[in-house]
Residue frames relative to the residue before (quaternion, step in Angstrom):
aa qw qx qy qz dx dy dz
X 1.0000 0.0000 0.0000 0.0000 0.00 0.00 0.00
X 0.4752 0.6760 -0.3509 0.4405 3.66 1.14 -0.84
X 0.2833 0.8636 -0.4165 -0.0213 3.59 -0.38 -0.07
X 0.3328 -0.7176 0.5211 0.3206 4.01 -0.17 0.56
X 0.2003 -0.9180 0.3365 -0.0626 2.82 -0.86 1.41
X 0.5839 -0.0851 0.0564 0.8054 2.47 2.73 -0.38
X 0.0564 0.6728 -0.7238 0.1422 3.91 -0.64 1.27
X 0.1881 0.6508 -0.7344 0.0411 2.96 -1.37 1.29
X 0.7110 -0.2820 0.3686 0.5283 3.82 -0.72 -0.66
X 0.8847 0.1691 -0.0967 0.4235 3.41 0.62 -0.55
X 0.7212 0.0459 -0.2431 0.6470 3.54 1.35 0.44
X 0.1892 -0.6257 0.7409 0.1542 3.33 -1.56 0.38
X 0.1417 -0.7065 0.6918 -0.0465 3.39 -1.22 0.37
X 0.1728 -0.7538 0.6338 0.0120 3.99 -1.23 1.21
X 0.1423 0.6759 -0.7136 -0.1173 3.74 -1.02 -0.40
X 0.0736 0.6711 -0.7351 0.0625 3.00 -1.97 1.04
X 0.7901 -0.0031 0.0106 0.6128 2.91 -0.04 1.51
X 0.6502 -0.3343 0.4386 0.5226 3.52 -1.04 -0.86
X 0.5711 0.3879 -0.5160 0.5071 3.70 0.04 0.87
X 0.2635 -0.6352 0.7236 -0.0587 3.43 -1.49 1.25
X 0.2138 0.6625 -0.7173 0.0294 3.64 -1.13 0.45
X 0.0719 -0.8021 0.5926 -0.0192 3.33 -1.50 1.26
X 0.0213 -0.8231 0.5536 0.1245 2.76 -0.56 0.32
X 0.3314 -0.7068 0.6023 0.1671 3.78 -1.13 1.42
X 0.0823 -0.5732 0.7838 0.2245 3.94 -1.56 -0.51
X 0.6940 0.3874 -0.5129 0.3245 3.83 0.36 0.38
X 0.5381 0.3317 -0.3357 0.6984 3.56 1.63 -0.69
X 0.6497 -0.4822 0.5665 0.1565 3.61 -0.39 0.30
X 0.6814 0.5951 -0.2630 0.3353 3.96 0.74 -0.55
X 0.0275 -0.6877 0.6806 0.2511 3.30 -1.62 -0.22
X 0.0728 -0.7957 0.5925 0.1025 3.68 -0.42 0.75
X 0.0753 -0.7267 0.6557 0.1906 3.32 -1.79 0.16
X 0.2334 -0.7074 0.6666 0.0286 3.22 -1.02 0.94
X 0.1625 -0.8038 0.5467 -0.1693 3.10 -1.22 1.28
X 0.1286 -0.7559 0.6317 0.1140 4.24 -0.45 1.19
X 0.1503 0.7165 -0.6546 -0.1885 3.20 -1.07 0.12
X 0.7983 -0.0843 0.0198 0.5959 3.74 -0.66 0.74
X 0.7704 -0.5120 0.0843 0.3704 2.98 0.69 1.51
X 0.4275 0.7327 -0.3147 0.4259 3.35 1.72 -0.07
X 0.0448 -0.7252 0.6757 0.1246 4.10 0.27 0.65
X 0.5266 -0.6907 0.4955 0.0079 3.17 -1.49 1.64
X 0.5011 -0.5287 0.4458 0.5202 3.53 -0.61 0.17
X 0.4557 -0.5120 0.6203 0.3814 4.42 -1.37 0.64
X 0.2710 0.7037 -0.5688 -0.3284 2.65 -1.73 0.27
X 0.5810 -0.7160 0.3794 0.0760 3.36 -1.35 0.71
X 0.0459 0.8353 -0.5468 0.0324 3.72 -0.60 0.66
X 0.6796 -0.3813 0.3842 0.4951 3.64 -0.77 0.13
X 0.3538 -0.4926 0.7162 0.3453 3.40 -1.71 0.40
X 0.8169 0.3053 -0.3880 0.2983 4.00 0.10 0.10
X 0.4983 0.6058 -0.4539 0.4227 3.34 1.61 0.96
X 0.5039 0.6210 -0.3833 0.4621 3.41 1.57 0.43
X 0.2604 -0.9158 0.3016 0.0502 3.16 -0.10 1.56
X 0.7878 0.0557 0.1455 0.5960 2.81 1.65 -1.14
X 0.1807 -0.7355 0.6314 0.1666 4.30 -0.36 0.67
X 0.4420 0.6855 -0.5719 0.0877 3.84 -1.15 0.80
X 0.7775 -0.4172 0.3211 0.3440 2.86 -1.89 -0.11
X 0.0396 -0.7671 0.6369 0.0656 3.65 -0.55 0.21
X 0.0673 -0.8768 0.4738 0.0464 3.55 -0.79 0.77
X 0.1832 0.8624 -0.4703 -0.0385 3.49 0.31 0.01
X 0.3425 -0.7757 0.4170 0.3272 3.89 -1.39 -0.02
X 0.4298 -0.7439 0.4017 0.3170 3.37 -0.47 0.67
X 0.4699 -0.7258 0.3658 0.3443 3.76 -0.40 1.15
X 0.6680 0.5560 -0.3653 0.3334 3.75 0.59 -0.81
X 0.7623 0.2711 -0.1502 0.5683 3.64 0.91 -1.60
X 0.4770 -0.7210 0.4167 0.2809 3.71 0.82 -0.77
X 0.3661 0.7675 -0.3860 0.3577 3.22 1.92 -0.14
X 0.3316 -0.7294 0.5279 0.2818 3.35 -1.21 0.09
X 0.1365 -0.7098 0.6856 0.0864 3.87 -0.45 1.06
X 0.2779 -0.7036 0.6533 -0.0299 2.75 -1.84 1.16
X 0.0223 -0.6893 0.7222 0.0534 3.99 -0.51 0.49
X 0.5690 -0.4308 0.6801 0.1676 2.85 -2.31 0.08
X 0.0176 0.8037 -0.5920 0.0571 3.79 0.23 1.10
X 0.0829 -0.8130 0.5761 0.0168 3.39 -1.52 1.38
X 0.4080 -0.8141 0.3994 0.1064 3.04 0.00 1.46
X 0.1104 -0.7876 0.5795 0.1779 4.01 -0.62 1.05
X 0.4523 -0.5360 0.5475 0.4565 3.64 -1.06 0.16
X 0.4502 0.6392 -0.4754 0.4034 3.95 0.63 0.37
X 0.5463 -0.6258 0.3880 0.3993 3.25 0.97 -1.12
X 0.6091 0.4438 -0.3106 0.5793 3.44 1.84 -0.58
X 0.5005 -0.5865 0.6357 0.0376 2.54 -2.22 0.22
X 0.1027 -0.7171 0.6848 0.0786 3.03 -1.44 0.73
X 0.0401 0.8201 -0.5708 -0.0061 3.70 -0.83 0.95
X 0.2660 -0.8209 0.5041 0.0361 3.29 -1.63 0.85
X 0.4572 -0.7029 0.4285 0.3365 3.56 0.05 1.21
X 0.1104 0.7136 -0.6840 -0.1033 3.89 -0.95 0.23
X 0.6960 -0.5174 0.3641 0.3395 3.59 -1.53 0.79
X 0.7196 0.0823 0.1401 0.6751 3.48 1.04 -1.60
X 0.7582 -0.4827 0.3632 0.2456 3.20 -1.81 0.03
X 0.6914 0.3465 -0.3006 0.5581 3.15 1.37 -0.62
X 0.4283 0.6008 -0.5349 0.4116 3.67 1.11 0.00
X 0.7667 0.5635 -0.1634 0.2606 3.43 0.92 -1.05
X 0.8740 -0.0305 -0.2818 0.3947 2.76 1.78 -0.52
X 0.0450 0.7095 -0.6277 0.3171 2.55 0.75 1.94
X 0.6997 0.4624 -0.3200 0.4408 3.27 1.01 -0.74
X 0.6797 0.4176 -0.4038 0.4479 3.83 0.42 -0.13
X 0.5058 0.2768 -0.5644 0.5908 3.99 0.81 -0.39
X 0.6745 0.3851 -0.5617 0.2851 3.93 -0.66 0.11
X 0.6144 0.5598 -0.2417 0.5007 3.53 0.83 -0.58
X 0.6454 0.4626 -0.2362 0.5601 3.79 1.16 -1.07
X 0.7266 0.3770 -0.3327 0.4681 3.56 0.64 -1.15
X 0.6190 0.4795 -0.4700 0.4074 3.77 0.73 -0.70
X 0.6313 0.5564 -0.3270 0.4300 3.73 0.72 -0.67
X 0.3946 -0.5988 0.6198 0.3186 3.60 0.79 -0.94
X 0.5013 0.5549 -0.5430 0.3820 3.79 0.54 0.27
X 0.6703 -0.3779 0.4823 0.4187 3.63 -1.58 0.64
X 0.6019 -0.5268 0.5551 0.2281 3.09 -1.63 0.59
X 0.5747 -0.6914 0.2986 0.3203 3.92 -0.58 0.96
């Protein structure tokens, strides 16, 4: 579900589902953008240097038992930002993109 949606030098961009996260180095930003029932939410936005950390996150889903995986960005706030991915490698395919666009160490 994760998906690059745009990767240049100076922005990267994800969708999953109806969530967007970009992230600029010329505005300085990461936003998320969120639909719900068609209803686009207010963005929000934080520093590219309040992203503390890019990982896996795994959890199980109580009804089917499967295990879903997102792309979890960690803020030095304490919150989170997560991204649904189809499979594991969807997922982290999506954090070395997120890690390399940042300049962080491979996972």
């Amino acid at each position: 579900m994760a998906k690059i949606t745009e990767n240049t030098p100076q922005r990267l961009a994800l969708q999953s589902g109806s969530t967007t996260v970009t992230l600029d180095k010329t505005a300085g930003t990461a936003t998320l953008q969120r639909k719900i029932m068609f209803i686009s939410l207010k963005p929000t936005s934080v520093p590219l240097t309040e992203i503390a950390d890019v990982s896996l996150d795994t959890v199980m889903d109580p009804a089917s038992h499967a295990e879903v995986d997102h792309a979890m960005l960690k803020l030095r706030t304490g919150g989170a930002w997560a991204l649904a991915a189809r499979d594991r490698p969807s997922a982290l395919a999506a954090i070395a993109a997120i890690r390399g666009f940042l300049g962080m160490p491979a996972a």
